[in-house]
C-alpha positions in Angstrom: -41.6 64.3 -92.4 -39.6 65.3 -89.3 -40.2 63.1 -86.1 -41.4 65.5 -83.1 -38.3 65.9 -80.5 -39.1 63.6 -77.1 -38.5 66.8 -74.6 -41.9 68.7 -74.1 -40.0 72.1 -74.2 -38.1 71.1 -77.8 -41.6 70.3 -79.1 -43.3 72.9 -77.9 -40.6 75.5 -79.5 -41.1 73.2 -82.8 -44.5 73.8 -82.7 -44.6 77.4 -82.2 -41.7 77.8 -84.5 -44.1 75.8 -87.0 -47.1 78.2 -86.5 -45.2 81.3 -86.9 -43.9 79.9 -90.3 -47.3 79.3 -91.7 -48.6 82.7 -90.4 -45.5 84.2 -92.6 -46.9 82.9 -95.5 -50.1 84.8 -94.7 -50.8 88.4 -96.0 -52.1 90.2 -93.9 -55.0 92.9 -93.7 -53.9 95.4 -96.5 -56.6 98.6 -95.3 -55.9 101.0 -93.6 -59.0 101.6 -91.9 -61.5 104.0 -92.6 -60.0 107.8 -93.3 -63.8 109.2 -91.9 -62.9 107.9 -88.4 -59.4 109.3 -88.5 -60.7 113.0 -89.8 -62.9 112.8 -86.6 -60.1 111.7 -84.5 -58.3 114.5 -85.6 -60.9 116.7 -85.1 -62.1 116.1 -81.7 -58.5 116.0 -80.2 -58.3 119.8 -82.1 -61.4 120.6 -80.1 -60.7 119.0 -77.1 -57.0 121.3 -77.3 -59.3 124.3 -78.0 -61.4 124.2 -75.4 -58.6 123.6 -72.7 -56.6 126.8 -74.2 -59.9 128.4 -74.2 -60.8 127.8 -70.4 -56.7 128.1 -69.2 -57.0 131.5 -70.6 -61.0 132.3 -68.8 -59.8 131.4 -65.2 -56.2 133.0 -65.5 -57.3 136.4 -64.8 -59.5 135.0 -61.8 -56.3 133.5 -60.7 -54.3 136.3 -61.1 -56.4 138.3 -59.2 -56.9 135.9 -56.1 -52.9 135.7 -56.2 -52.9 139.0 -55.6 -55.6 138.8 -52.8 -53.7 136.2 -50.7 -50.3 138.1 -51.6 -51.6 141.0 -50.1 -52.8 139.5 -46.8 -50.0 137.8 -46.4 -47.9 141.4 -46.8 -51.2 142.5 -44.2 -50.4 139.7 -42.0 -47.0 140.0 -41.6 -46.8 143.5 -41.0 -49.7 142.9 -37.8 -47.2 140.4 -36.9 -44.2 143.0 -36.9 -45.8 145.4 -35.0 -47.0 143.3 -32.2 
């Protein structure tokens, strides 16, 4: 049997040095958990990247055309401003 070392710090690095030792000798958890959860994982991050391309490609045409509204009175706008 070892005696403890007198400074707190030493001991406290025995200690934990100790625990981690008796923790290797452990096994640990050997499943993997269960493959049901991960298919629906899977499958709701496929859904949720579905429905985002879906919508990106609903509002572009909507954005498209009210780029071309402000583009043109901007053009409207600066031509006012030209001829004043």
């Amino acid at each position: 049997m070892t005696h403890p070392p007198d400074n707190i710090l030493d001991r406290l690095i025995a200690e934990a040095q100790a625990d981690d030792y008796a923790l290797a000798q452990r096994r640990g958890p050997t499943t993997r958990g269960n493959p049901l959860i991960a298919a629906l994982l899977f499958a709701l991050i496929g859904v949720l990247l579905a429905t985002a391309f879906w919508q990106r490609q609903s509002v572009q045409p909507v954005a498209e055309q009210r780029r071309a509204e402000l583009v043109e009175r901007i053009r409207v706008q600066g031509e006012r401003a030209e001829a004043s």
